[in-house]
GUVEX-324073 format. One line per field, with one value per residue (C-alpha): residue number from 1; z, y, x; residue in three letters. Coordinates in nm, 2 decimals, decimal comma. Example, Ala and Ser with C-alpha at 12.3 -4.5 7.8 and 13.67 -1.06 7.14 Angstrom:
BEGIN
k: 1; 2
zz: 0,78; 0,71
yy: -0,45; -0,11
xx: 1,23; 1,37
r: ala; ser
This chain:
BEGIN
k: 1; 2; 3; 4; 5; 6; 7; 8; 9; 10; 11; 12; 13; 14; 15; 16; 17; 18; 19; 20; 21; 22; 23; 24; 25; 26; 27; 28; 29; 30; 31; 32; 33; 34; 35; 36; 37; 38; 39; 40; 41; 42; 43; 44; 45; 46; 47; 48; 49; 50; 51; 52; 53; 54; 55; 56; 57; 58; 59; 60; 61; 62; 63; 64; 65; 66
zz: -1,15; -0,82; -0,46; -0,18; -0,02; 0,32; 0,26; 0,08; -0,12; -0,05; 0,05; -0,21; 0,13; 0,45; 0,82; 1,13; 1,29; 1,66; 1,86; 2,11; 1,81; 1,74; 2,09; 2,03; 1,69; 1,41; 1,17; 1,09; 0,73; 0,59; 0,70; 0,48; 0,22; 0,25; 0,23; -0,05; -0,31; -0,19; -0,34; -0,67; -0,70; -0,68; -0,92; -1,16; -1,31; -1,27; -1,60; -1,62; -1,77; -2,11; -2,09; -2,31; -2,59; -2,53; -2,57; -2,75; -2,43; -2,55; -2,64; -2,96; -3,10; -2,96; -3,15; -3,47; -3,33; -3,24
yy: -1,21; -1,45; -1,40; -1,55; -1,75; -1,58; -1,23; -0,93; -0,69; -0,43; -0,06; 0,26; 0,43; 0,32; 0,42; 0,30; 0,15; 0,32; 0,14; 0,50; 0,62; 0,30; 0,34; 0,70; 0,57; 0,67; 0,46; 0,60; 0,41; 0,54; 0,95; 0,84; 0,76; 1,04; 1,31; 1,10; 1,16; 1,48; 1,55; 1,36; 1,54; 1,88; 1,76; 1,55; 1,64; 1,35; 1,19; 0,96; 0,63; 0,63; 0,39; 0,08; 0,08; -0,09; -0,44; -0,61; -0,87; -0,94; -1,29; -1,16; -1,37; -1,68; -1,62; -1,76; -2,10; -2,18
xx: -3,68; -3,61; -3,65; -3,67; -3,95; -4,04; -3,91; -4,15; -4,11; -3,84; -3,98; -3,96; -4,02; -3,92; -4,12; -4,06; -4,37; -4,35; -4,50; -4,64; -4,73; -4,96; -5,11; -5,23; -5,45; -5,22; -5,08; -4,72; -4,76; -5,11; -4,97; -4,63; -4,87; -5,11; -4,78; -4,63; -4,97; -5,05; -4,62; -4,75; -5,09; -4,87; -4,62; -4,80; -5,17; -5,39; -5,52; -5,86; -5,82; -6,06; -6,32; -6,30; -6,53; -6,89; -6,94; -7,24; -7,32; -7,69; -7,77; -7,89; -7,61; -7,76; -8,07; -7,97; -7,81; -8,09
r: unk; unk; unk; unk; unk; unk; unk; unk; unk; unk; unk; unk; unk; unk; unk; unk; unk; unk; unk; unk; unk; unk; unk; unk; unk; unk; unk; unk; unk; unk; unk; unk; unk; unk; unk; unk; unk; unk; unk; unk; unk; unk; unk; unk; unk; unk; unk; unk; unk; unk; unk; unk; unk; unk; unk; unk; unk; unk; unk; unk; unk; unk; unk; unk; unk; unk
């Protein structure tokens, strides 16, 4: 994969950052968001990560060394 230094990552979605809009306290970017989840959480069920399994982190292992 290349790109090119100085330029980010392209959009999935693009919004226009209005200025007025700014000005009254809204952020055009964070509502786009917002609408865009609240269309996956209809669409899509969520689903929980598992947890990883528990790790032995005592120094019980140290013990023996010595």
């Amino acid at each position: 994969m290349w790109f090119w230094e100085g330029e980010g990552v392209a959009p999935d979605v693009e919004v226009w950052d209005d200025p007025n809009i700014l000005m009254q306290g809204r952020d055009p970017q964070v509502e786009q968001v917002v609408k865009e989840v609240m269309n996956l959480l209809e669409t899509q069920s969520p689903e929980m990560t598992p947890a990883p399994e528990r790790e032995d982190r005592t120094a019980g292992d140290l013990k023996e060394i010595y």
